[in-house]
C-alpha positions as CSV (number, residue, x, y, z in Angstrom):
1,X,115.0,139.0,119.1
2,X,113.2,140.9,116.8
3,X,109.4,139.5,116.4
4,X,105.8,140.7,115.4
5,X,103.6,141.4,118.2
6,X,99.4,140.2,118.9
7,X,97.0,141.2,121.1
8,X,96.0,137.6,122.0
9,X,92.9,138.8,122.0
10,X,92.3,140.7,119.1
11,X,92.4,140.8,115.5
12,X,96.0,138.3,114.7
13,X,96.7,140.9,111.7
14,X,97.5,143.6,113.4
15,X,99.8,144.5,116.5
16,X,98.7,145.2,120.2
17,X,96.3,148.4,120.0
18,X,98.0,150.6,122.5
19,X,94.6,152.0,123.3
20,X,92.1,149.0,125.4
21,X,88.9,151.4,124.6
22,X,86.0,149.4,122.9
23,X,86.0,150.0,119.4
24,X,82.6,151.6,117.7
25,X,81.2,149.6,114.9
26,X,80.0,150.9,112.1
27,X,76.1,151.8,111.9
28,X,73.6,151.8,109.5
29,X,73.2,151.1,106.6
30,X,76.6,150.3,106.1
31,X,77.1,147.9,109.0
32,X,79.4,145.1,109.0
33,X,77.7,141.7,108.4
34,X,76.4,140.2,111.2
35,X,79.1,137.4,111.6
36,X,81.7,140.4,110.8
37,X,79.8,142.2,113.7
38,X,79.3,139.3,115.8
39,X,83.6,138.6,115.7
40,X,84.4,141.7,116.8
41,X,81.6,141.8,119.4
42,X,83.5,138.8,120.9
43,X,86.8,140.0,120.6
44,X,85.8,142.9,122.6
45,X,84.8,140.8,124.8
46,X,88.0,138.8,125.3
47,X,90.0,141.6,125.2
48,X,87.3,143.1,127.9
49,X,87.0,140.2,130.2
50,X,91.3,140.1,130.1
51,X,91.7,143.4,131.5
52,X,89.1,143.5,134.0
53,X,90.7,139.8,135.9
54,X,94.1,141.3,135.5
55,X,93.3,145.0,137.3
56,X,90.6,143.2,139.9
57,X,91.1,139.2,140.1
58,X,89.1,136.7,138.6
59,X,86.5,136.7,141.7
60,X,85.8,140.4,141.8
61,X,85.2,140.2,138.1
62,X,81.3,141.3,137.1
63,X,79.7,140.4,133.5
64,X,78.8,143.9,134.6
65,X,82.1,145.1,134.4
66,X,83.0,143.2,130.8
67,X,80.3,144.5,129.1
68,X,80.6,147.6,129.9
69,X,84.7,148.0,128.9
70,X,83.7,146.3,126.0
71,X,80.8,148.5,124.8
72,X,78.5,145.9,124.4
73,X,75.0,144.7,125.4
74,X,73.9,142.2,128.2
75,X,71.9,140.4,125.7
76,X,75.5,140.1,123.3
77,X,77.3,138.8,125.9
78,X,74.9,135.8,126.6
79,X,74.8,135.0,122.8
80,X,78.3,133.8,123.0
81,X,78.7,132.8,126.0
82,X,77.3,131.0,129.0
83,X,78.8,133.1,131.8
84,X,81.6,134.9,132.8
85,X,83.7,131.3,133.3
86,X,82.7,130.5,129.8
87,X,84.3,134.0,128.6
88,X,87.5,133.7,131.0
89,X,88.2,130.7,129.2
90,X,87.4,131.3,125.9
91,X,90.1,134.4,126.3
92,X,92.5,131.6,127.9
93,X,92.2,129.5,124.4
94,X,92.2,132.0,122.3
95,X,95.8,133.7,123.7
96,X,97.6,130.7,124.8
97,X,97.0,129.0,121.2
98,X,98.5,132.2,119.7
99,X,101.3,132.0,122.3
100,X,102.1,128.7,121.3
101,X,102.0,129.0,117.3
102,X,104.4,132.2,118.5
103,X,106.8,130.3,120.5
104,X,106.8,127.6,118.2
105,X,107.8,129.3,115.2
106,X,110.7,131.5,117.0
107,X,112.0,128.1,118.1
108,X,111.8,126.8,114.8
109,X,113.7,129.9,112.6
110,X,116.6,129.1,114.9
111,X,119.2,126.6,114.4
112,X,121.1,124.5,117.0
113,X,119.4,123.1,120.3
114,X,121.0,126.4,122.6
115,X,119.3,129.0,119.7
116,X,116.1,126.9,119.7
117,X,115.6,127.3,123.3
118,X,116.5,130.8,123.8
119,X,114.4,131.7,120.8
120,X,111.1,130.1,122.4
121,X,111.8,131.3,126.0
122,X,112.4,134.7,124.5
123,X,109.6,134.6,122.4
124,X,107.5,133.5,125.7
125,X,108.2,136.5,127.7
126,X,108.2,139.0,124.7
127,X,104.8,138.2,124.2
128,X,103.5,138.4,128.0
129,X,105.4,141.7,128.1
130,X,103.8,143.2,125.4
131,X,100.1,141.9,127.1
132,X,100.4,142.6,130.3
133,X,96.5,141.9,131.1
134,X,97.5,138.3,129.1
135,X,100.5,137.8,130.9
136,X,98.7,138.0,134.7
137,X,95.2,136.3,133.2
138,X,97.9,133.6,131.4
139,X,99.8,132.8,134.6
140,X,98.3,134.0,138.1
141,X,94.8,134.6,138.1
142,X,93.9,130.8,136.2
143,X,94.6,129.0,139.0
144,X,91.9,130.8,140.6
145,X,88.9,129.7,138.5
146,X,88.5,125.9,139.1
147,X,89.4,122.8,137.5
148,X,88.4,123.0,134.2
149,X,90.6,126.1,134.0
150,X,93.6,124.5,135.6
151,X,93.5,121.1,133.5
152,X,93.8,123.7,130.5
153,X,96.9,125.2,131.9
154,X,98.2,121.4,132.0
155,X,97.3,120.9,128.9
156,X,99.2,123.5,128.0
157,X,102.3,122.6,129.9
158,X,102.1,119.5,128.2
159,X,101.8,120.7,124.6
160,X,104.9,123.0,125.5
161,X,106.6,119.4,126.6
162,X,105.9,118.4,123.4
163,X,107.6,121.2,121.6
164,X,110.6,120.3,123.9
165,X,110.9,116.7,122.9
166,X,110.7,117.9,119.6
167,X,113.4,120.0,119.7
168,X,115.5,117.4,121.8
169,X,114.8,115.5,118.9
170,X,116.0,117.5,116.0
171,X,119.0,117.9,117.9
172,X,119.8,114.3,118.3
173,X,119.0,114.0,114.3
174,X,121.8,116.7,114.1
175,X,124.4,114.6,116.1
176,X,124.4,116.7,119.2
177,X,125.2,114.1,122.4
178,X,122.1,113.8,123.9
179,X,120.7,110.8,125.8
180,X,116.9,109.8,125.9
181,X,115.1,112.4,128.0
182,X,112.3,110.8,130.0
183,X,108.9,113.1,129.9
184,X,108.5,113.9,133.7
185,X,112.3,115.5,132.8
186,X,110.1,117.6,129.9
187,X,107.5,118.5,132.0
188,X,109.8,119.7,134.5
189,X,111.5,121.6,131.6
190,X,108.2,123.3,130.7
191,X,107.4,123.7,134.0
192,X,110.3,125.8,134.7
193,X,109.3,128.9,132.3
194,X,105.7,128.8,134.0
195,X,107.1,128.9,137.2
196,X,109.8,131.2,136.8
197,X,107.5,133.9,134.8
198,X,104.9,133.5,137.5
199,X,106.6,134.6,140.9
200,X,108.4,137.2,138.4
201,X,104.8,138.5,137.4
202,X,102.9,138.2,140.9
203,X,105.9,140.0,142.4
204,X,107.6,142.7,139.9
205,X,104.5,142.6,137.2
206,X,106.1,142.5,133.3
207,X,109.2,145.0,134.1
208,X,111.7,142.8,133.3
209,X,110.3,139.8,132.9
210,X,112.7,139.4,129.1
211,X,115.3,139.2,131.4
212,X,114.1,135.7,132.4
213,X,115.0,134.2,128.8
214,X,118.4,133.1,129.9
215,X,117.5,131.4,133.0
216,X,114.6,129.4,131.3
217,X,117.0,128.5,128.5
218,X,119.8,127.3,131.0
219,X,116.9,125.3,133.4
220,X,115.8,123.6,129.6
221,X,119.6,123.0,128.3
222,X,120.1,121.1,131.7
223,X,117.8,118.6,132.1
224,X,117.6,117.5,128.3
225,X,121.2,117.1,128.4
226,X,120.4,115.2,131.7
227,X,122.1,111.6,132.4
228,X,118.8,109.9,132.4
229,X,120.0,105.9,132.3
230,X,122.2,106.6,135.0
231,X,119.8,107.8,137.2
């Protein structure tokens, strides 16, 4: 599938920079305005803060280390944001909303209940592959921040359950023979790219990792066409 790639933590214009260095701002007299400045200060930041957890872990990661990938100042760093937890997660929000709005939108340029689901989960992985500092942050090194962090990732798996019973829906309105899905069954439908994409990741890294789209469609296909009543 042929889609536009993101840095989830950069500017949503433009594709992946291929190149992680911090970029300069401009000086003098014509610097950007302060909010233009203060954006890409964070973004930096984000991008910074990704690329450190995914080379080193979450744990081993400094405020030391992110400032000084991103090319900014101790004192910057504190003005938006409270510590280095603070600026783990603000990169979490910031990529996995862009992830979703993504996936979403491959899901909905497709047409039938098969196309949907193989547009999302290849959407999904495209995007991880391109990112591979996302992809490990995203997946793997989350679970090792605490519990705010980890009711985010539910969060997410719910929303993702949502897009599911959505798409279970339109089929239905489309006459496909469906029966009601219960929503531990989309959770468990969700569940199955995270899980899949994770053990792929912590053990192979993003070679590959496309090649998951069929699996996650045929895990998805299965349980909303699930006999639910019977059970």
């Amino acid at each position: 599938m042929a889609s536009t790639r993101i840095s989830p933590f950069g500017d949503r214009k433009r594709p992946p920079p291929r190149d992680v260095t911090p970029r300069a701002l401009p000086r003098g007299r014509h610097a950007a305005a302060r909010d233009v400045v203060l954006a890409s200060q964070r973004g930096r930041l984000l991008e910074a803060m990704a690329q450190c957890v995914a080379e080193q872990g979450y744990a081993m990661t400094t405020v030391a280390q992110v400032i000084a990938r991103a090319g900014v100042s101790r004192k910057t760093f504190y003005e938006h944001f409270a510590d280095k937890r603070a600026c783990f997660l603000a990169a979490w929000d910031v990529g996995t909303e862009i992830l979703i709005e993504q996936v979403l939108a491959a899901g909905a340029e497709a047409d039938g209940l098969r196309a949907r689901l193989r547009a999302g989960a290849d959407a999904f992985l495209e995007i991880l592959a391109a990112e591979p500092a996302f992809a490990r942050s995203f997946t793997i090194e989350v679970l090792s921040v605490g519990e705010e962090a980890l009711a985010r990732r539910a969060d997410i798996n719910e929303r993702f359950a949502d897009a599911l019973a959505e798409t279970h829906a339109q089929a239905l309105a489309e006459g496909a023979a469906l029966g009601p899905v219960p929503r531990w069954a989309l959770r468990a439908a969700a569940g199955a790219a995270w899980e899949l994409t994770v053990e792929h990741l912590r053990t192979r890294g993003v070679e590959g990792l496309t090649e998951l789209a069929p699996q996650i469609e045929q895990v998805q296909l299965a349980l909303l066409r699930g006999d639910y009543a019977v059970a």
